[in-house]
C-alpha positions as CSV (number, residue, x, y, z in Angstrom):
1,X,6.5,19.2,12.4
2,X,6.4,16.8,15.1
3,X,5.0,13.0,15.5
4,X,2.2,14.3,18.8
5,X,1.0,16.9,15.8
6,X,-1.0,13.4,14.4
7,X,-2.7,12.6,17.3
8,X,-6.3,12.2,17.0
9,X,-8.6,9.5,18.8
10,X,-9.9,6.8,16.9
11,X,-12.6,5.0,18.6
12,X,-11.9,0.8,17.6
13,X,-15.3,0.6,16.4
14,X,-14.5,2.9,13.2
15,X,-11.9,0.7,12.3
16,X,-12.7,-1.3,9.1
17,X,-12.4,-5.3,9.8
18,X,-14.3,-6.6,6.3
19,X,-14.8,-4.2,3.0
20,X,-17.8,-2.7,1.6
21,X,-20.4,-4.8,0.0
22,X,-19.3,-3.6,-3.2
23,X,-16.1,-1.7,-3.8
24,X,-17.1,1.6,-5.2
25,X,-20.1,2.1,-2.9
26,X,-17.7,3.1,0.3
27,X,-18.2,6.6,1.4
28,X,-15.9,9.3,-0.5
29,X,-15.3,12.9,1.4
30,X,-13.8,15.3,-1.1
31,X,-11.7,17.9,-0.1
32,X,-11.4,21.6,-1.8
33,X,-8.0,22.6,-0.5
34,X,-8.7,26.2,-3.0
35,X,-12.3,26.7,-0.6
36,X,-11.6,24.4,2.4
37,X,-15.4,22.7,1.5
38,X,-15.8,19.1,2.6
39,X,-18.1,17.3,0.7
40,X,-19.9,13.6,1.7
41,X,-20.0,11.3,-1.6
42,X,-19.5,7.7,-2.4
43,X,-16.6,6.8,-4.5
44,X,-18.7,5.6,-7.8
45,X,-19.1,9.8,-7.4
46,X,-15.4,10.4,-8.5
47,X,-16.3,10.5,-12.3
48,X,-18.1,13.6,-11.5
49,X,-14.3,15.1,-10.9
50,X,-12.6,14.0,-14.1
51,X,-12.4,14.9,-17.1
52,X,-11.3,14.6,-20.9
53,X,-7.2,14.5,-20.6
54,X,-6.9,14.1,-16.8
55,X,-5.2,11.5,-15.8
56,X,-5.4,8.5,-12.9
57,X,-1.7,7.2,-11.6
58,X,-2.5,4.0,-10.4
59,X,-0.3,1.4,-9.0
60,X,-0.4,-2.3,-10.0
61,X,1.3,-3.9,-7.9
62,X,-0.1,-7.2,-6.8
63,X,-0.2,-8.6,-3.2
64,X,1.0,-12.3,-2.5
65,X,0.1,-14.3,-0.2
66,X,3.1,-13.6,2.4
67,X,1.6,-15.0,5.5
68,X,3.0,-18.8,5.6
69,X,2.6,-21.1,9.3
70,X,5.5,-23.2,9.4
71,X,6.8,-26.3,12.2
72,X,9.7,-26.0,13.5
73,X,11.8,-29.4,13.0
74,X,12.1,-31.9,16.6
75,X,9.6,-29.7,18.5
76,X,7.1,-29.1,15.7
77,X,6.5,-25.6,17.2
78,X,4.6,-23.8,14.8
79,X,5.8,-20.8,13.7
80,X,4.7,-17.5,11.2
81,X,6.5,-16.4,8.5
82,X,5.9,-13.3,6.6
83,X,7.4,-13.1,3.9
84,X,8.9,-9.9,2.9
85,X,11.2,-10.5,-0.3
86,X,13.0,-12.0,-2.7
87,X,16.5,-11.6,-2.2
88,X,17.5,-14.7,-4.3
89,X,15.3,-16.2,-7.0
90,X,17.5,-18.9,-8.5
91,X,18.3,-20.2,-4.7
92,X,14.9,-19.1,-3.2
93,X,16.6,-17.0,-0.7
94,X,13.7,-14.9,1.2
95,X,13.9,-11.7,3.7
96,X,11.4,-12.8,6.5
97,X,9.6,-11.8,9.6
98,X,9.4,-15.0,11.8
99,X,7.2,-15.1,15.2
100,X,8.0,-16.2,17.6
101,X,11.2,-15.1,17.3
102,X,13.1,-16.0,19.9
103,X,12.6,-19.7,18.8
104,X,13.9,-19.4,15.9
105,X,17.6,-19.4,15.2
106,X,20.1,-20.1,12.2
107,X,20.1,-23.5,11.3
108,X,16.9,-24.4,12.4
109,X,14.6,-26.1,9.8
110,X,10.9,-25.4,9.1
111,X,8.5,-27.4,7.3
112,X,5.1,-26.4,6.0
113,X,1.9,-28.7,6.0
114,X,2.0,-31.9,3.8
115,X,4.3,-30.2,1.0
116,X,7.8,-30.5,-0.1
117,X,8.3,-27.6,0.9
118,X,11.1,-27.2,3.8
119,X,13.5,-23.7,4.4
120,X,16.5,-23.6,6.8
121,X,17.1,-20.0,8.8
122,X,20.8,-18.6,7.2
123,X,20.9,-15.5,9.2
124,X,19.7,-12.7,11.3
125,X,18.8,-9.5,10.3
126,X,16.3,-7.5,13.1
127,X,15.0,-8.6,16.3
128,X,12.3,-10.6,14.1
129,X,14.0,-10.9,10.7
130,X,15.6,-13.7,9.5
131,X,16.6,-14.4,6.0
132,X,15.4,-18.1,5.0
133,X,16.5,-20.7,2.2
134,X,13.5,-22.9,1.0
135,X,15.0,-26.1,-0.2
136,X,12.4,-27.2,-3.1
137,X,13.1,-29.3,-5.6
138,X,10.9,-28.2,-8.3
139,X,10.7,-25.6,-11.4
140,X,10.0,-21.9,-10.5
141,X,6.0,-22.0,-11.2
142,X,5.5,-25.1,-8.9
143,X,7.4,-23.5,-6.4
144,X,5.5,-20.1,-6.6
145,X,2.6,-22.0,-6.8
146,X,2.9,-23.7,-3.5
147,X,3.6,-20.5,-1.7
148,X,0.3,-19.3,-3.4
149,X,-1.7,-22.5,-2.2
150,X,-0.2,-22.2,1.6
151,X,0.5,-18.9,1.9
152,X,-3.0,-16.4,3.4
153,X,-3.8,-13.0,2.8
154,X,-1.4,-10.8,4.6
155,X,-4.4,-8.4,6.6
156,X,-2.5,-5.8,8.4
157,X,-2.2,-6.9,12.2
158,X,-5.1,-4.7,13.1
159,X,-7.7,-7.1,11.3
160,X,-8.0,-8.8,14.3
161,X,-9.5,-12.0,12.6
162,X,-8.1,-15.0,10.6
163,X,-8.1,-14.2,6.3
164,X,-10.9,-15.5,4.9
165,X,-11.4,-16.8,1.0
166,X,-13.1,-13.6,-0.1
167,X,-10.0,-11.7,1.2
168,X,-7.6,-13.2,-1.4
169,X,-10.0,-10.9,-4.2
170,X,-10.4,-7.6,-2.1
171,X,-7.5,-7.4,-0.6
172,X,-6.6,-7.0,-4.1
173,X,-7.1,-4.4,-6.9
174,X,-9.0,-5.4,-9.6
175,X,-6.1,-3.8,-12.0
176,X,-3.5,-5.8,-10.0
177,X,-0.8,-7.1,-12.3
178,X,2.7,-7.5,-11.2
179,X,3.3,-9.3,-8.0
180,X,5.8,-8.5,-5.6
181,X,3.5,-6.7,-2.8
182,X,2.9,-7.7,1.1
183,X,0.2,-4.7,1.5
184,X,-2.3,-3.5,-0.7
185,X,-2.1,-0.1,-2.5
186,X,-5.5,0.4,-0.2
187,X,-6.7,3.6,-2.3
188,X,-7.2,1.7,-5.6
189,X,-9.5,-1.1,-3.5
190,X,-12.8,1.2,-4.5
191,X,-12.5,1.3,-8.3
192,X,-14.4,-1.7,-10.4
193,X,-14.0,-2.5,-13.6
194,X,-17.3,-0.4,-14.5
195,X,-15.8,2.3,-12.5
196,X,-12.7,2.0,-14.8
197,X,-14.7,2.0,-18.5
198,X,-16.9,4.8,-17.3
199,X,-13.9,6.8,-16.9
200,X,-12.2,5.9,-19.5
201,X,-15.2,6.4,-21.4
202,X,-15.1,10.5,-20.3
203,X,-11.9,10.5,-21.6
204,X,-9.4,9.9,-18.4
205,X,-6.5,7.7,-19.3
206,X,-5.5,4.9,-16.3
207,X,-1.3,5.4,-16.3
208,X,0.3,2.7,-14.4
209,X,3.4,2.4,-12.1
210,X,4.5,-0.1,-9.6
211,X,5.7,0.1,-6.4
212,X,5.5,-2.7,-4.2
213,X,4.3,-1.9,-0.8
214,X,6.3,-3.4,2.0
215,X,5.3,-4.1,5.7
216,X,7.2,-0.2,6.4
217,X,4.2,1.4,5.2
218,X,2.4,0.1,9.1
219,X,5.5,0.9,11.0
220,X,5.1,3.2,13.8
221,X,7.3,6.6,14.3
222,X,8.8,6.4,16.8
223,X,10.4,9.6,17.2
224,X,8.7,13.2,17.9
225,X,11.2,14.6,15.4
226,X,9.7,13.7,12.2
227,X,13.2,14.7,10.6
228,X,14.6,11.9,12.0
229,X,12.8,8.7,11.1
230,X,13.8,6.5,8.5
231,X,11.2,5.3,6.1
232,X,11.8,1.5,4.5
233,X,12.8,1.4,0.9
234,X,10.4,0.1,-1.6
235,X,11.3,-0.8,-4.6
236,X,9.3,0.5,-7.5
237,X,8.8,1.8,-11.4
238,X,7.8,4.4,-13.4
239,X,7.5,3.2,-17.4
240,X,7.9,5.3,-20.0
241,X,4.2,5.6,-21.4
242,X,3.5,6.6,-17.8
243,X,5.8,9.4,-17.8
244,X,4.8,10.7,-21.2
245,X,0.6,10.6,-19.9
246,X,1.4,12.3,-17.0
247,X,3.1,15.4,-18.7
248,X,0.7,15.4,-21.4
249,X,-1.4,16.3,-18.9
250,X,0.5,18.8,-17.1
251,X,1.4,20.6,-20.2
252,X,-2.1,20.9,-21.0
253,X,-2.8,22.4,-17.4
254,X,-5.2,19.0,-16.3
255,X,-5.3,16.6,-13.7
256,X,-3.1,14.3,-12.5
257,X,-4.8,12.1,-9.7
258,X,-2.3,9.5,-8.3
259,X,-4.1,7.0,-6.8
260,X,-2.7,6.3,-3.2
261,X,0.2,7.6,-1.3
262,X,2.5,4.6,-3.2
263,X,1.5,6.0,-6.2
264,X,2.5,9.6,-4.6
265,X,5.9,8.2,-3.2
266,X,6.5,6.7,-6.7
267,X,6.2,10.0,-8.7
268,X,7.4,12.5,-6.4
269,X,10.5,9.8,-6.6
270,X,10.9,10.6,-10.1
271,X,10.6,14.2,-10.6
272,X,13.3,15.9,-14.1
273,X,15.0,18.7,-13.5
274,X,12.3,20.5,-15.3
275,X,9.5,19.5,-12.8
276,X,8.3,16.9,-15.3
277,X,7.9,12.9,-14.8
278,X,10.4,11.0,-15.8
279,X,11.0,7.0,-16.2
280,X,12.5,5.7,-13.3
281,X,13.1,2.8,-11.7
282,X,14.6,1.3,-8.3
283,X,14.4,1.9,-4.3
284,X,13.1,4.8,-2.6
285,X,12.8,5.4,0.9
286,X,11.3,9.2,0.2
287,X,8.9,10.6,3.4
288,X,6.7,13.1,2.7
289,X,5.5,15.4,5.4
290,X,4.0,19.2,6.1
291,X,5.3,21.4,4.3
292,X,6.3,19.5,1.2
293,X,6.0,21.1,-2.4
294,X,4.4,18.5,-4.9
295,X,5.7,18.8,-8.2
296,X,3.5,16.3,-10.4
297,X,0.4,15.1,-9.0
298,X,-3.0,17.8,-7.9
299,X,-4.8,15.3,-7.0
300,X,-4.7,12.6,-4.5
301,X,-7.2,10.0,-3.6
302,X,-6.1,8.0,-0.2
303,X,-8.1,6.2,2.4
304,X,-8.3,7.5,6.3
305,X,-5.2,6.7,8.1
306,X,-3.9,5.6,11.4
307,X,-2.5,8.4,14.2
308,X,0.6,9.2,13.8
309,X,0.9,7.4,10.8
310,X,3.5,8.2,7.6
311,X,0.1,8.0,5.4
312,X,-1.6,10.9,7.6
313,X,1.5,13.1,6.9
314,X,1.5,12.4,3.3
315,X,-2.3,13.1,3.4
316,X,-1.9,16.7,5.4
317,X,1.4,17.2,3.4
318,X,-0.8,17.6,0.0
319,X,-4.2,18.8,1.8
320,X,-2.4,21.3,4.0
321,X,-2.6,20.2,7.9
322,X,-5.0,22.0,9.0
323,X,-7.6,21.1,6.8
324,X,-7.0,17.4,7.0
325,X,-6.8,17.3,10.5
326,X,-10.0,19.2,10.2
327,X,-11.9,16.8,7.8
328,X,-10.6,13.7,10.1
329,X,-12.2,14.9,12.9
330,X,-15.6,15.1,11.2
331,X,-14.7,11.7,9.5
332,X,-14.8,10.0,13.6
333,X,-17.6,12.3,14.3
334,X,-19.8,11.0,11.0
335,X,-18.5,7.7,11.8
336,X,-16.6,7.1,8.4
337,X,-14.7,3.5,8.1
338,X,-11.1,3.6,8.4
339,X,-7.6,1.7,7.4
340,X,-7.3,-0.8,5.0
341,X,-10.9,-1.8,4.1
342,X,-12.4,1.7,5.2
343,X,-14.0,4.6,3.5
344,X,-11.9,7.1,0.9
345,X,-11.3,10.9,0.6
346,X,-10.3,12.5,-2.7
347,X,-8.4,16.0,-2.1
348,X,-8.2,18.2,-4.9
């Protein structure tokens, strides 16, 4: 397929800036792919769905908070940096985004607010990516907790406003657990705890894995040849109890939901040679577009993507393109919220 097959026009004012009053009361359009019927719901409706012995993939990663503003030493230029990853724990060597870039070169120092904390630029790795040293003299936990105290919510460059305190809890999932993540798996932002019990309740077990969601999953394709562009690894994991839910299930002909297109990327990473989940763990770079033959989850719940977007091919690869394309346009036309903090659609 090619990249101009993902065009569709977006007017800015569907674009969500600031979530939903309360998390599972965003808009939910369910998809039928076995009918092609297009339901209008809110999420708290998804229990209506599930059932005894189906199961929910979620993933728990947690996001940081990446975005750090630095000054730059002599000029006191200030300066972004976004952090992407670890590369170095013992040394605090870090993977960054710096802007702007051209002022930033190796062997310049930064320093952030009134902290100890200072890093010095070692290298050059993209246009805007530098890897950085902090120098901090402290234990682990009162280094991570500095980043924590300086560091804002990462809001995807779109969210055309500053982060805001509320942001560090809903740009979040409530089951959020290990940290390592510069985006939010956005799908799981609708369930609440009383979401969670009621399902669990009907008898549909939550199965975590991680995969921590790097700044890749905004970056534009640029090529009309979808064959040819390179997705970003992320690095991720699939446990063991995980595995074993998850083929329950599909032995016993239920469903497996995985929460997000992470979650998708995850599993579909870690397929047996018998078309069963296995435990896995590492990198994956896997891109998923039309056609694309699913082997564990038949379910997928995933928020309403940009154009063009690696998401919207995931989306159409499970949903089939026509009938996604289809239910996007009468998402604009019924003026449904979309991106990050937007409304949800659950394909089945």
């Amino acid at each position: 397929m090619k990249l101009s097959e993902f065009k569709f026009d977006l007017p800015e004012s569907l674009m969500a800036t600031h979530p939903t009053e309360n998390r599972d009361e965003s808009r939910m359009m369910v998809l039928h792919r076995d009918t092609g019927k297009i339901e209008h719901r809110v999420f708290k409706d998804i229990l209506e769905y599930f059932d005894d012995g189906d199961v929910m993939v979620v993933n728990d990663t947690k996001v940081f908070p990446a975005r750090l503003y630095g000054n730059k030493e002599k000029t006191g230029a200030k300066i972004e940096v976004f952090l992407l990853r670890e590369l170095n724990k013992d040394i605090h060597l870090w993977d960054v985004l710096v802007d702007p870039a051209r002022k930033i070169r190796v062997g310049n120092k930064l320093y952030f607010g009134d902290s100890d904390l200072v890093a010095e630029v070692i290298d050059n790795t993209t246009s805007r990516g530098r890897t950085i040293k902090f120098l901090f003299d402290g234990t682990d936990e009162e280094f991570y907790k500095t980043i924590n105290d300086l560091g804002e919510t990462p809001l995807p460059k779109y969210i055309k406003r500053e982060a805001e305190p509320e942001d560090r809890e809903r740009y979040q999932t409530v089951y959020a657990k290990n940290v390592g993540a510069v985006a939010a798996p956005t799908a799981g932002l609708h369930f609440t705890k009383e979401v969670m019990k009621r399902l669990e309740i009907k008898g549909v077990d939550m199965a975590p894995i991680t995969l921590h969601v790097g700044l890749g999953t905004f970056r534009p394709v640029d090529v009309e040849d979808l064959t040819k562009h390179k997705m970003d690894s992320e690095n991720f994991k699939v446990p063991a109890e995980t595995a074993e839910m998850v083929n329950k299930a599909l032995d016993n002909k239920k469903r497996v939901c995985a929460i997000g297109t992470t979650t998708m990327r995850a599993l579909e990473s870690s397929v047996s040679a018998n078309n069963r989940l296995k435990p896995n763990e590492g990198w994956t770079d896997r891109f998923i577009f039309p056609p694309y033959d699913f082997k564990i989850a038949n379910a997928l719940v995933t928020n309403f993507h940009m154009p063009e977007s690696t998401l919207l091919m995931m989306a159409a690869a499970f949903g089939g393109y026509d009938l996604v394309m289809k239910a996007y346009e009468e998402a604009v036309k019924e003026k449904y919220r979309f991106f990050s903090y937007g409304d949800v659609m659950l394909i089945l």
